[in-house]
C-alpha positions, 0 to 999 in steps of 0.5 A, a space after each residue: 505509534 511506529 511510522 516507517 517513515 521515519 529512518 531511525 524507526 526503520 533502523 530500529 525495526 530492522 535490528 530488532 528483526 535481525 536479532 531473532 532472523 539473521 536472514 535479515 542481515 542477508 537480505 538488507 545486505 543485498 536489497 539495501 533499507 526498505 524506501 515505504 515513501 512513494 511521495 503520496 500526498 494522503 490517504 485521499 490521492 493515494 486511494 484515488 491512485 489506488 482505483 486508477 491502477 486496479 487490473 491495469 499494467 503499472 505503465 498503464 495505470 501511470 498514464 490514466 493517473 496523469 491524464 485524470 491529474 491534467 482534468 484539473 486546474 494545477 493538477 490538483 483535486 479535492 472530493 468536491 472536484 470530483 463529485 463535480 466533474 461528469 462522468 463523460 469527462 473522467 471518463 476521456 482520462 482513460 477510466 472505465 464507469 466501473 472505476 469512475 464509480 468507485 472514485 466518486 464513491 470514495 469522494 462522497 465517503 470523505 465529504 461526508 466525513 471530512 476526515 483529514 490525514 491528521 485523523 488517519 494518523 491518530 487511528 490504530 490500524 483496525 479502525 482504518 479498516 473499519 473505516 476504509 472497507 465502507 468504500 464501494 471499490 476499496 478491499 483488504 489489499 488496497 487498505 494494506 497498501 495505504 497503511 503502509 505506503 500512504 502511513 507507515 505503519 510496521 506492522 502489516 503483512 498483505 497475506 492477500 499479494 501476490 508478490 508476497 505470497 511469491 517471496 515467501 515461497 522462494 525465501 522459505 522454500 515452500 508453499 505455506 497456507 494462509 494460516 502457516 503464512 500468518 503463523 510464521 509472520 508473528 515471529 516478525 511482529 511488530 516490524 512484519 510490513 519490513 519483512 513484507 517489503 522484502 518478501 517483495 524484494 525477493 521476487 524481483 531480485 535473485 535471493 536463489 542466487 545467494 550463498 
């Protein structure tokens, strides 16, 4: 199975992409190599990171993120932690009951299940899916997102953001369907988590500025 974390993986993608879109050089010459690692430390932490940070600013989000660290010895936590921890506590970090549910709901999913990163690894990305919808709180999104920042996976293209919704629209110049999206994106498999990466780049960047 392709992990992007892996550079040599990476470099492979990207080549294979340029072959058939030379709008692949252009973009890797101005917007560097895709960087998937955000230092997440497993599916676990980064779905209760996830939660954290739905519907606020991400400044906000970072701030709730380290006051719910600081409820715990080390900064460090497990399910039971969590299960064990009143609502009234969590709450002082800055989380509304709506997101305090939500969290506790995907502490019980793992301590019913056990399951380790080790396990995620091992399973294809529709199995993932499977697995993750069941949560209270966790979406399509917040699962494309854990594929590829929290795993790695190449070939994942998040039709549902917001800011690749956008990056489509500058880069090709039109606004596209879903299913028009979907269909140009297969041109990109199986490295369309690449592609989405710089979807994303675009619309922080200056592409229309470009030759």
């Amino acid at each position: 199975m392709i992990n992007l974390f892996d550079k040599k993986e990476l470099q492979t993608g990207i080549n294979y992409l340029a072959i058939k879109n030379p709008i692949i050089s252009k973009l890797k010459n101005k917007y560097g190599e895709p960087n998937f690692d955000r230092g997440t430390t497993g599916v676990f932490h980064s779905l209760i990171r996830s939660i954290i940070s739905q519907q606020i600013s991400t400044k906000a989000a970072s701030s709730v993120h380290t006051k719910f660290k600081a409820l715990f010895p080390g900064n460090n936590f497990n399910y039971d932690d969590i299960l064990l921890t009143k609502d009234s506590k969590l709450k002082s970090a800055g989380l509304s009951h709506q997101k305090i549910k939500y969290i506790k709901a995907t502490a019980e999913y793992f301590k019913s299940t056990h399951y380790t990163n080790k396990d995620f690894k091992q399973m294809s990305n529709k199995e993932i899916e499977k697995e993750l919808i069941q949560i209270k709180g966790i979406g399509p999104w917040t699962i494309d997102m854990i594929l590829i920042f929290t795993l790695g996976r190449a070939d994942i293209f998040p039709i549902g953001d917001l800011g690749v919704r956008n990056g489509f629209k500058i880069l090709f110049k039109k606004n596209a369907t879903e299913k028009q999206m979907l269909t140009k994106s297969n041109q990109w498999k199986p490295y369309r988590t690449i592609m989405s990466w710089y979807l994303w780049r675009v619309v922080d960047g200056s592409w229309e500025t470009m030759d």
